[in-house]
TIFI-432565 format. One line per 4 residues: their letters; for each residue x, y, z of N, C-alpha, C, CB. Coordinates in steps of 0.02 Angstrom, whole numbers, always signed. Glycine has a CB too. Example, Ala and Ser with C-alpha at 12.3 -4.5 7.8 and 13.67 -1.06 7.14 Angstrom:
% TIFI-432565
AS> +660:-284:+390:+615:-225:+390:+660:-165:+390:+565:-224:+452 | +642:-112:+354:+684:-53:+357:+645:+2:+394:+704:-30:+286
This chain:
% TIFI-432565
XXXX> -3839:+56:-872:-3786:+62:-822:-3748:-4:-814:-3816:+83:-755 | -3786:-67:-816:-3763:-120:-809:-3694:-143:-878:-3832:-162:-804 | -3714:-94:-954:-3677:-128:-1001:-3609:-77:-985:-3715:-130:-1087 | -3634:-42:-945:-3582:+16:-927:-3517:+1:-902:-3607:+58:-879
XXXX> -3534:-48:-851:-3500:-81:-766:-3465:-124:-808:-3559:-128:-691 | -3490:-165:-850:-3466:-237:-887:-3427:-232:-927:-3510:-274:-920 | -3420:-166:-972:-3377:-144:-997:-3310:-124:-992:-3396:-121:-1005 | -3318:-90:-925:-3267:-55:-865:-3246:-110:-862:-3288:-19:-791
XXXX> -3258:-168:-828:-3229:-225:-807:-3191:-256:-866:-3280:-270:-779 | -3208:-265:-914:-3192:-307:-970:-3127:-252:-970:-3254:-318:-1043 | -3127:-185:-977:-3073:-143:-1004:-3007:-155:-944:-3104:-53:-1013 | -3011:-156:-882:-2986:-147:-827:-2932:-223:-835:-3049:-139:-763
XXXX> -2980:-292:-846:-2944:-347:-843:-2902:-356:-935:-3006:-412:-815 | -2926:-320:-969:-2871:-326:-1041:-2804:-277:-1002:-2914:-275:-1139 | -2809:-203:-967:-2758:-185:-941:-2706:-214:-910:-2772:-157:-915 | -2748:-247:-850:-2712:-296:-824:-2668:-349:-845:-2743:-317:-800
XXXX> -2690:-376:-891:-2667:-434:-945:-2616:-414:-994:-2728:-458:-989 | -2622:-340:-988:-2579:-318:-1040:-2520:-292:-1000:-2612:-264:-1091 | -2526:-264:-942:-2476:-251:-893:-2433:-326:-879:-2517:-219:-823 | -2481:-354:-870:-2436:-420:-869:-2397:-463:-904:-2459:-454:-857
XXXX> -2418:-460:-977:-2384:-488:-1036:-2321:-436:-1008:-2424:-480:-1126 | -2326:-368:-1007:-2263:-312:-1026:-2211:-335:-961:-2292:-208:-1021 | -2229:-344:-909:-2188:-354:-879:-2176:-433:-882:-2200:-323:-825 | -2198:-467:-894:-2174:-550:-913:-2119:-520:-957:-2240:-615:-962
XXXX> -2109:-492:-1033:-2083:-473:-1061:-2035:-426:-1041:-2114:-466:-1091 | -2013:-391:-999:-1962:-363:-957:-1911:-417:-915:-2000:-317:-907 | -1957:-460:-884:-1914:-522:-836:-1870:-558:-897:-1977:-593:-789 | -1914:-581:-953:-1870:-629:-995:-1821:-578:-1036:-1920:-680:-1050
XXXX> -1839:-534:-1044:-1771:-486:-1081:-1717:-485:-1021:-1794:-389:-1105 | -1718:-473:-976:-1694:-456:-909:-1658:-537:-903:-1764:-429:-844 | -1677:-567:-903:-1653:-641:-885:-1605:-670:-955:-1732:-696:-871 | -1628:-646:-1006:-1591:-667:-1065:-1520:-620:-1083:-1645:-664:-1127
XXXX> -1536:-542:-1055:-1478:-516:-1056:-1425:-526:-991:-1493:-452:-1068 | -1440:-573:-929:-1397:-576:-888:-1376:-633:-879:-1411:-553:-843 | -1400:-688:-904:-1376:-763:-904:-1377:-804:-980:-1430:-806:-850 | -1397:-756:-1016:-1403:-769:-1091:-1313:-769:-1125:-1461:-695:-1129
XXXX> -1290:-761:-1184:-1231:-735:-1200:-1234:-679:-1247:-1192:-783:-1223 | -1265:-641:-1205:-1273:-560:-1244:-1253:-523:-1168:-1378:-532:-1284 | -1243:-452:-1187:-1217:-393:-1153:-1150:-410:-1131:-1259:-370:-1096 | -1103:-426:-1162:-1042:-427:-1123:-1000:-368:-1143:-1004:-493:-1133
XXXX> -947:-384:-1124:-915:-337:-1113:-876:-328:-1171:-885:-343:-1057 | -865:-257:-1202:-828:-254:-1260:-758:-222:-1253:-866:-220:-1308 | -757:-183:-1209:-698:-150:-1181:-683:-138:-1131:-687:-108:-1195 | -617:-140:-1096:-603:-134:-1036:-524:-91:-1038:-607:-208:-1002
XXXX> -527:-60:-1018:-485:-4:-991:-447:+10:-926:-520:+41:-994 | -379:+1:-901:-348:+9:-849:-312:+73:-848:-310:-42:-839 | -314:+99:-782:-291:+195:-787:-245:+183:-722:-375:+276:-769 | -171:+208:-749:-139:+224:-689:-96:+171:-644:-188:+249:-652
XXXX> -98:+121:-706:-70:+49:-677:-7:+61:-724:-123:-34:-693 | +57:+67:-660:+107:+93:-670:+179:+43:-685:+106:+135:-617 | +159:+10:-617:+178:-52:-595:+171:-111:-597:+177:-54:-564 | +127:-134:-615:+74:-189:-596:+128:-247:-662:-41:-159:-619
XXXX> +133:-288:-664:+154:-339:-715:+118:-337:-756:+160:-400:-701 | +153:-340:-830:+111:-373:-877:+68:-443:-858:+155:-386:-932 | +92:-475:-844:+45:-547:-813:+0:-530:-776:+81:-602:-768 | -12:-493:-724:-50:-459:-697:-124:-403:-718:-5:-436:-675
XXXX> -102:-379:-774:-141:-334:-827:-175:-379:-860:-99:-290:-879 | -143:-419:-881:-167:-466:-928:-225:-508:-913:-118:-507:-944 | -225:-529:-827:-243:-568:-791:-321:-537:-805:-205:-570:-720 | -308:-473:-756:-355:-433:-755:-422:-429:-792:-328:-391:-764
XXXX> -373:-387:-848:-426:-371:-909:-446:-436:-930:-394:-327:-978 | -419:-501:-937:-463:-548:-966:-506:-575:-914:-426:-601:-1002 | -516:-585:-856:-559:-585:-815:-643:-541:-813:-516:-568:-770 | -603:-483:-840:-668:-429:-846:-694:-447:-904:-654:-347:-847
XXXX> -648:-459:-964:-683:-450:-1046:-731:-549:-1054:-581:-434:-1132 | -708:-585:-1015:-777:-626:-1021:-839:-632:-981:-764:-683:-1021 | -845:-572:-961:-893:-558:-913:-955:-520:-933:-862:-525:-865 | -1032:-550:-936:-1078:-510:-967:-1091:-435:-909:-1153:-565:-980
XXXX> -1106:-377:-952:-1117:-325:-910:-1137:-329:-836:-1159:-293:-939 | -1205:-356:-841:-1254:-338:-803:-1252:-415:-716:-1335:-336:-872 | -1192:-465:-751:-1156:-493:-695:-1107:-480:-665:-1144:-535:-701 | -1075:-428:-689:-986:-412:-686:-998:-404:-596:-946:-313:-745
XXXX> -937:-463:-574:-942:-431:-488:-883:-386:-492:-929:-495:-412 | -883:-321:-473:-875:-248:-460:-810:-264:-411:-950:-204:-422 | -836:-305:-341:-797:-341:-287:-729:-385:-295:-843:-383:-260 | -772:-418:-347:-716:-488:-363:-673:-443:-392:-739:-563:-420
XXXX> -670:-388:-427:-633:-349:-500:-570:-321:-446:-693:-265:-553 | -617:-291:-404:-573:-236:-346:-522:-287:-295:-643:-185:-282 | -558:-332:-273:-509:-394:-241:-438:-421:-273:-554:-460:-242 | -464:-446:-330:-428:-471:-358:-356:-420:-379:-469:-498:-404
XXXX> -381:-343:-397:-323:-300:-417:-280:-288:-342:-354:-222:-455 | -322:-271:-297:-279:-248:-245:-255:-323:-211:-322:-192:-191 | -253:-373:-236:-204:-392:-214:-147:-412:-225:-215:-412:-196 | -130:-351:-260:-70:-354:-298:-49:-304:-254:-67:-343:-379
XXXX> +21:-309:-211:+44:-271:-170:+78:-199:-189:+81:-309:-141 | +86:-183:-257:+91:-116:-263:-8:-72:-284:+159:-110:-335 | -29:-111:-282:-119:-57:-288:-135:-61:-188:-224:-129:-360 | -150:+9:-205:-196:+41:-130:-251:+41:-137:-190:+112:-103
XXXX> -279:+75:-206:-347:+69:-202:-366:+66:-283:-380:+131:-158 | -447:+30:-275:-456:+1:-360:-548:+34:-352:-442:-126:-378 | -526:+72:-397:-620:+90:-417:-640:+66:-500:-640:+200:-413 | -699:+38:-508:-721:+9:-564:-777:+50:-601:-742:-58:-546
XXXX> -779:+82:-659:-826:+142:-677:-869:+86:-741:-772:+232:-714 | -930:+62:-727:-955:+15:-795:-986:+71:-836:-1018:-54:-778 | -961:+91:-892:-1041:+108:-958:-1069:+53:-991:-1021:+156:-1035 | -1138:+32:-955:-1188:-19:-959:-1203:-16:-1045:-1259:+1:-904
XXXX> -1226:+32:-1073:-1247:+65:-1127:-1189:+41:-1179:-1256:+144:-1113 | -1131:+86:-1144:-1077:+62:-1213:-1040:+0:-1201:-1013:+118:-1229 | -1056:-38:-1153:-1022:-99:-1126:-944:-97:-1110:-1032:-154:-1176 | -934:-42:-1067:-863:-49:-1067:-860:-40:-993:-818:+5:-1115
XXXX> -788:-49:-963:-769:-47:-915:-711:-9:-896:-770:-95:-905 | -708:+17:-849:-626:+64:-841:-597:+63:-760:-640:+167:-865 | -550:+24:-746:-518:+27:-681:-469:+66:-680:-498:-28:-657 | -487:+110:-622:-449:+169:-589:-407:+147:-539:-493:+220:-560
XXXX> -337:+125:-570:-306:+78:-501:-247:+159:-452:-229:-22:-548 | -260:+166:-415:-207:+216:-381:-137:+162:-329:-266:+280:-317 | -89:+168:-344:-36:+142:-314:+13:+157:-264:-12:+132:-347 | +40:+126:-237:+71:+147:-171:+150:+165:-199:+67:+78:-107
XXXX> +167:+229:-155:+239:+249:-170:+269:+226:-118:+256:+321:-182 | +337:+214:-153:+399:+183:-112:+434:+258:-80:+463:+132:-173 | +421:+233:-11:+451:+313:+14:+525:+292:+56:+383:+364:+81 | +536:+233:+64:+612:+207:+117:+632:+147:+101:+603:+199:+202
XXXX> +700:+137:+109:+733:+61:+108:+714:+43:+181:+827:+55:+92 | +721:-37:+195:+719:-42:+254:+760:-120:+262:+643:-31:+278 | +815:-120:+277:+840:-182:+301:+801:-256:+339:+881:-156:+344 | +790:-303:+299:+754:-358:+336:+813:-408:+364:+697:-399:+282
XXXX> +787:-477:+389:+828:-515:+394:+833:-558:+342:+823:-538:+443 | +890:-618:+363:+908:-625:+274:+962:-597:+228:+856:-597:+239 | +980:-531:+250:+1032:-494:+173:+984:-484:+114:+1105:-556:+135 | +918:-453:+175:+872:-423:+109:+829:-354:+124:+810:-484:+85
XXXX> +856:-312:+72:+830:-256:+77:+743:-245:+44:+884:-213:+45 | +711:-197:+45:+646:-181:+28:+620:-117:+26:+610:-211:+64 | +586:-88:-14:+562:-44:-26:+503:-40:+5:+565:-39:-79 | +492:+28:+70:+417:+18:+87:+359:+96:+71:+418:-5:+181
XXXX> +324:+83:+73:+254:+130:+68:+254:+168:+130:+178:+86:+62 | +213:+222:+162:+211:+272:+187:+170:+222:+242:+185:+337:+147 | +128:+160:+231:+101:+140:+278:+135:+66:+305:+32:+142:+260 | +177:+61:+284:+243:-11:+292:+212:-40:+240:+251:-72:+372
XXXX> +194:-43:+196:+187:-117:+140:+247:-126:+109:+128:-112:+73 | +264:-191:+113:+343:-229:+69:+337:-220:-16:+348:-337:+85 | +371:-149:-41:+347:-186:-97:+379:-206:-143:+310:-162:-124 | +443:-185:-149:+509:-213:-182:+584:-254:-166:+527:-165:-203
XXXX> +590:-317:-161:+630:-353:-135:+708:-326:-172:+603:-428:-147 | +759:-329:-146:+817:-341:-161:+883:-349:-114:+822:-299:-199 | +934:-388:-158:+977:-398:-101:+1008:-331:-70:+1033:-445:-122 | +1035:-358:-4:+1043:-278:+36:+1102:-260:+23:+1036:-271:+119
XXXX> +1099:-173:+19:+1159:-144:-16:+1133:-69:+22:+1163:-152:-118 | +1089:-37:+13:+1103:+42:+35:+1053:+46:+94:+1085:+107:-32 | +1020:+2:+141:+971:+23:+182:+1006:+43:+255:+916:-35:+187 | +1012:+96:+280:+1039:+106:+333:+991:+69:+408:+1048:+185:+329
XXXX> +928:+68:+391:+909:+37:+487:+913:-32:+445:+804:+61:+547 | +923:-75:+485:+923:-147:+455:+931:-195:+521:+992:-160:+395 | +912:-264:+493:+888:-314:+573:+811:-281:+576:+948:-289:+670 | +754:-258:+531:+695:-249:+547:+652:-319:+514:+674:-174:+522
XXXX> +609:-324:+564:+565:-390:+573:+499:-351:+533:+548:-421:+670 | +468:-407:+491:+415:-380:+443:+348:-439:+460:+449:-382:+349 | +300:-430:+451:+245:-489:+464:+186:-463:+405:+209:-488:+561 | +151:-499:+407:+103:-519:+329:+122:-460:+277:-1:-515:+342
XXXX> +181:-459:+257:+202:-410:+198:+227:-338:+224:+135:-397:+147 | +221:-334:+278:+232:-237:+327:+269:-264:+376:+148:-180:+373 | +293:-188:+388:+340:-175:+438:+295:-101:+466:+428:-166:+404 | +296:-108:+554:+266:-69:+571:+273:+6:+551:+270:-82:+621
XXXX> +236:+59:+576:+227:+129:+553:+282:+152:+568:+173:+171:+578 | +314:+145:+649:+366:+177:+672:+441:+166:+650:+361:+167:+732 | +429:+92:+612:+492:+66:+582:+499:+134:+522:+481:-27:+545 | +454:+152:+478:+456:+163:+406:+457:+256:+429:+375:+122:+351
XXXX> +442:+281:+476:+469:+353:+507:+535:+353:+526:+433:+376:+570 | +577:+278:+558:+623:+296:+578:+678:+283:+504:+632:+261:+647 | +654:+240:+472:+693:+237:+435:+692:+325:+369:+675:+159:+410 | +654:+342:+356:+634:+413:+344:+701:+460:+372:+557:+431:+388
XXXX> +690:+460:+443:+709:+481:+455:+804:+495:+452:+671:+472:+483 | +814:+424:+455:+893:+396:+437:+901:+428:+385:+909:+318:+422 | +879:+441:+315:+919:+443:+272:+908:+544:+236:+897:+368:+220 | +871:+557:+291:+900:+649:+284:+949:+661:+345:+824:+719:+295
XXXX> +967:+618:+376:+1038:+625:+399:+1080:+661:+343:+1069:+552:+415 | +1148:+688:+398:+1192:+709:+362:+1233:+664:+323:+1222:+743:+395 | +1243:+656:+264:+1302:+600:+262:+1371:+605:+250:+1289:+558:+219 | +1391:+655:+286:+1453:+636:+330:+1455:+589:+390:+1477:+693:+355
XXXX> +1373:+598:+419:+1393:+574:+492:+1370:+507:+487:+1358:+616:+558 | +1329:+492:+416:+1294:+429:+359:+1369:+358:+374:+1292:+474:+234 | +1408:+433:+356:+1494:+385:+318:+1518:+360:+397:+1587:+463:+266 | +1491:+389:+449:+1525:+380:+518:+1488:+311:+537:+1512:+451:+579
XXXX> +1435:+320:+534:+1382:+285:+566:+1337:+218:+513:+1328:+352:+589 | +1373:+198:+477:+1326:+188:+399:+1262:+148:+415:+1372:+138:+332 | +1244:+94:+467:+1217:+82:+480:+1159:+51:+540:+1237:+82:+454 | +1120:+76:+562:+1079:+60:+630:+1043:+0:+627:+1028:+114:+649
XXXX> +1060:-44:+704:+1031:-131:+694:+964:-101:+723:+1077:-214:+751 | +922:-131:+704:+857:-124:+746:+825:-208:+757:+796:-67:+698 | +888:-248:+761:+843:-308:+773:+818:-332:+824:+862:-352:+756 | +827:-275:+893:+806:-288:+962:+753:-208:+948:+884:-292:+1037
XXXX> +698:-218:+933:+674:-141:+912:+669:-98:+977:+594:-140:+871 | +670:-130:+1035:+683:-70:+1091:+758:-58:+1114:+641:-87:+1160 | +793:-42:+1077:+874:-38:+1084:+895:-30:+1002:+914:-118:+1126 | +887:+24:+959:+929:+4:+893:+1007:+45:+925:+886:+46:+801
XXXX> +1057:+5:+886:+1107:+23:+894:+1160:+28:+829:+1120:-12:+942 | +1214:+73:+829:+1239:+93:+788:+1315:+107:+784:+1206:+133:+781 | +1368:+83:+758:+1422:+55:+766:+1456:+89:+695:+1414:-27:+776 | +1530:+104:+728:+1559:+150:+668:+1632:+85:+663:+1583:+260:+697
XXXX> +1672:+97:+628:+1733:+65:+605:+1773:+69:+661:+1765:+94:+544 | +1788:+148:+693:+1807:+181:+748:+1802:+113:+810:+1753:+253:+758 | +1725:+63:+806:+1739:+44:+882:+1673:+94:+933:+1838:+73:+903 | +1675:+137:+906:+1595:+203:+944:+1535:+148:+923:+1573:+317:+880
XXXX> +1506:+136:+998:+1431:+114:+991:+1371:+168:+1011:+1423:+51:+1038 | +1332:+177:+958:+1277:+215:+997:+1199:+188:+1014:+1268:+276:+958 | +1196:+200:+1077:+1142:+179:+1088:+1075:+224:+1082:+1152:+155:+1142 | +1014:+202:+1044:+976:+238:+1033:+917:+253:+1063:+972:+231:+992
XXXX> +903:+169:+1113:+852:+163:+1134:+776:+140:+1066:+853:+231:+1173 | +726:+137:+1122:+665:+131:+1060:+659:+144:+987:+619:+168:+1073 | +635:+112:+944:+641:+123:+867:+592:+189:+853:+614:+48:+821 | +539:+178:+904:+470:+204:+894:+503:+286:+897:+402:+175:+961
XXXX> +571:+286:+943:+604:+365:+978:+653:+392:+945:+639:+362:+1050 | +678:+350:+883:+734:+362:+848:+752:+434:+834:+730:+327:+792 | +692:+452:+789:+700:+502:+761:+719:+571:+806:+644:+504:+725 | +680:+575:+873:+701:+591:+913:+762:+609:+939:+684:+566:+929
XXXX> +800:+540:+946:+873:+546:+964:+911:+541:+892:+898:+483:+1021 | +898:+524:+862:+937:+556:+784:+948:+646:+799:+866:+544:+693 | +906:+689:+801:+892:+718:+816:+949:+761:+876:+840:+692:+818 | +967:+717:+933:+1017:+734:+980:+1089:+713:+950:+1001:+698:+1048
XXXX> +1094:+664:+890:+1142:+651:+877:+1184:+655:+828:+1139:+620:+888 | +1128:+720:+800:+1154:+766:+709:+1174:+825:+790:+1053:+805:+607 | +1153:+840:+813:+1169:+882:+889:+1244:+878:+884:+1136:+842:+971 | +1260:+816:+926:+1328:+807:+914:+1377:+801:+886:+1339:+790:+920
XXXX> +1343:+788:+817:+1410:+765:+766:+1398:+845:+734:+1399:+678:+695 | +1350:+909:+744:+1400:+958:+747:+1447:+975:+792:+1377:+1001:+741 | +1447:+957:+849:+1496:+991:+882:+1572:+954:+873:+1473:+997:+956 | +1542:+883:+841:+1611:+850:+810:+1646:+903:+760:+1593:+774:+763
XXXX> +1604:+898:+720:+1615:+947:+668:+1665:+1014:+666:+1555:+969:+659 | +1631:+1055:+712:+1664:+1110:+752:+1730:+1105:+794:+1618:+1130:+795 | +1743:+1041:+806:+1791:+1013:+863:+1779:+1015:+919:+1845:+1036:+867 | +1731:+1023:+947:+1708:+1033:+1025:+1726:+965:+1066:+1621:+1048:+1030
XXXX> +1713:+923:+1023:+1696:+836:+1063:+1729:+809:+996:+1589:+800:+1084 | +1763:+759:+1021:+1761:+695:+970:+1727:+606:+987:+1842:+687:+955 | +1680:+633:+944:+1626:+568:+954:+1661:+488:+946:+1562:+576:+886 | +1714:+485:+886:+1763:+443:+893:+1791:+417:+946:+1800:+462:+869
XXXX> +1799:+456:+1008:+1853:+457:+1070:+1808:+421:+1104:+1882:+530:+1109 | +1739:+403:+1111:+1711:+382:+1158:+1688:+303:+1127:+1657:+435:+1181 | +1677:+261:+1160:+1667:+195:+1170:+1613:+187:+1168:+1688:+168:+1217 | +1551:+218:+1196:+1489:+219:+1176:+1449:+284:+1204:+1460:+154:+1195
XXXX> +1411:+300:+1144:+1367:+333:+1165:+1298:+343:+1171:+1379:+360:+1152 | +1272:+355:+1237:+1217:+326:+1259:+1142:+378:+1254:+1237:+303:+1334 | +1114:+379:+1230:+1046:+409:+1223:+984:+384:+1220:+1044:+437:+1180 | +991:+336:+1266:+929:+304:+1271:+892:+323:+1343:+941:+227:+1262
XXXX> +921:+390:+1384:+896:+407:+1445:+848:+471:+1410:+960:+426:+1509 | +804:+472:+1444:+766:+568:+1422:+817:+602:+1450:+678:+605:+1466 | +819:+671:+1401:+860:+724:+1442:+917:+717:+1463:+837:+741:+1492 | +981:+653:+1432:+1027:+659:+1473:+1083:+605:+1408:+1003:+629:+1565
XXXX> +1125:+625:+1421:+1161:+591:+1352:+1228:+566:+1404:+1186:+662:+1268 | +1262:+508:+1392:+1300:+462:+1416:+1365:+448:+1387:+1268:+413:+1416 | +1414:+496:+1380:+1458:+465:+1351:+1529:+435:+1396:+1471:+511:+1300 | +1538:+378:+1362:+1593:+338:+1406:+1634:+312:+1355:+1565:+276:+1457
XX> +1703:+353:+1397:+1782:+346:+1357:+1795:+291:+1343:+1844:+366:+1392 | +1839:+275:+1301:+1859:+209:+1307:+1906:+171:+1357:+1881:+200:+1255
């Protein structure tokens, strides 16, 4: 019984010893493929990058392609793309196995012009991001104030809203100041000021004032004849002759 026990023991501590070589041998493979110069990256792949600069792409992918697999920061990859002001969102897909990489960049659409200060127009996103500069030429609200790259939500609805106007009443009215944003106002060749009140309410009184310029239309009123017109009360519209 005794050569029995001694045996057991002897078998139990070679296991052990051998469990341990195997995993010693896991850490140093493990350590040699992540700080070693093996597993890197052989391919990298960008999807859906529409916009983005060549300098930018370029940037990118060589950032990723000297990067061994099994260090690649995922974070730094996604940081670095979105902050490029046309990407919204950046997902990174690694095949560890085939060493490749593939960023799924999705980008922001330009849905409105929006007049800044300056004599500079911009293209914004559905959530105000600035994303195309140019000098100003077709933005109807203009005098809008922008801060770390955006212009608020209500700016980028009202401006929306400006340009499914009619444009006949476009050609009357061509453009609304909003550089006092609780008062935009709107001024024709004519000498007619209209007052709109709040930016946040525009659409609103746009709204009362495609109203009127049918009944211009029709001949009921001539919006011309008046000196200003006022819609910045609820429920009650102001017009005063000249």
């Amino acid at each position: 019984m005794a050569g029995i026990g001694a045996r057991d023991s002897v078998s139990v501590t070679r296991l052990f010893r051998c469990g341990c070589l195997f995993l010693a041998f896991l850490l140093v493979g493990y350590a040699v493929l992540r700080w070693g110069g093996w597993w890197k990256v052989v391919d990298v792949k960008v999807i859906g990058a529409q916009r983005l600069s060549p300098e930018s792409l370029t940037e990118l992918t060589q950032i990723v392609q000297s990067a061994n697999m099994l260090r690649l920061d995922i974070r730094g990859v996604r940081d670095r793309a979105e902050a490029d002001r046309w990407v919204k969102e950046v997902r990174v897909k690694c095949g560890y196995l085939s060493r490749t990489v593939v960023i799924y960049i999705t980008e922001r659409e330009p849905v409105a012009r929006v007049g800044l200060e300056g004599d500079i127009e911009a293209w914004v996103d559905a959530e105000g991001v600035l994303l195309e500069f140019q000098p100003l030429q077709g933005a109807v609200l203009r005098g809008v104030s922008s801060q770390w790259g955006r212009v608020p939500p209500e700016v980028v609805v009202a401006a929306r809203a400006l340009e499914r106007l009619d444009p006949q009443l476009l050609s009357l009215f061509p453009t609304f100041d909003a550089t006092d944003p609780n008062c935009v106002v709107a001024r024709c060749d004519c000498g007619t000021v209209v007052r709109c009140g709040p930016i946040s309410t525009l659409p609103e009184k746009l709204a009362i004032l495609s109203e009127l310029w049918e009944q211009h239309v029709r001949g009921k009123i001539d919006l011309t004849a008046y000196a200003e017109v006022d819609l910045r009360w609820d429920g009650e519209i102001v017009l005063k002759p000249r």
